[in-house]
C-alpha positions in Angstrom: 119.1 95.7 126.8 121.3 97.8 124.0 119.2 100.7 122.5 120.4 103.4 120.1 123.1 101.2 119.1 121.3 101.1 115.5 121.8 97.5 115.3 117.5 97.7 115.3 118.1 99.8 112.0 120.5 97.5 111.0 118.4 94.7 111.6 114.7 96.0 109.7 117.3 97.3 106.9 118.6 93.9 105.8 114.8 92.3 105.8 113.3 95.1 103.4 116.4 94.6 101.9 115.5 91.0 101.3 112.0 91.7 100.8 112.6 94.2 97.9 115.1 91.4 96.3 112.4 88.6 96.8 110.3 91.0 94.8 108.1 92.6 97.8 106.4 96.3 96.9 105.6 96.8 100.6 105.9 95.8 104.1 103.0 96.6 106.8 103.2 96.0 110.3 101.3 97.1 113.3 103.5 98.6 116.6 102.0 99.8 119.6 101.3 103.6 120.4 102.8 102.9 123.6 106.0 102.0 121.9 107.6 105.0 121.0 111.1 103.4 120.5 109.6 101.0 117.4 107.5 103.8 116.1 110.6 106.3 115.8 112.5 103.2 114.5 110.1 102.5 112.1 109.8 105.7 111.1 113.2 106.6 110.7 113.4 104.0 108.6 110.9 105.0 106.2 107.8 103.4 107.6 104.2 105.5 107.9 101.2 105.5 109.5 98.3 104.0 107.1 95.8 104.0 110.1 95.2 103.9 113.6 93.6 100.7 115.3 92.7 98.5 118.0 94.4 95.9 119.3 93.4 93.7 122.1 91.3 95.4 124.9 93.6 98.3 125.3 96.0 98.1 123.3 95.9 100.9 120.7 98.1 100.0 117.1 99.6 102.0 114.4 99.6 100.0 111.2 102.4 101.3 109.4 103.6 100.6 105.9 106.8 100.6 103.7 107.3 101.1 100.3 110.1 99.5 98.1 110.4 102.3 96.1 111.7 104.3 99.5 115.3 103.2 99.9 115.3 101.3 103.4 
């Protein structure tokens, strides 16, 4: 597994990229509060938290949101 290579960054950059060009205001998604590695990706990235949630039994979510007027 490659991690800190930025190619994530890389990767969520060119879809908000897309999504801003295809007209998109915002982007939400949900990421486990178990997964620290996607949240600080995420975050870095310009994502934030809207709310805290459950998941399945046990799983506890972050629903985090991006704005196009951010620069991803």
């Amino acid at each position: 597994m490659i991690k800190k290579g930025g190619i994530g960054v890389s990767l969520v950059k060119e879809l908000l990229g897309h999504a801003k060009f295809q007209g998109f205001t915002s982007v939400v998604l949900n990421v486990s509060s178990k997964n620290s590695a996607a949240y600080n990706l995420y975050s870095k990235i310009g994502f934030r938290v809207l709310e805290e949630a459950s998941g399945c039994p046990g799983v506890e979510l972050k629903e985090m949101v991006w704005y196009s007027a951010s620069e991803p």
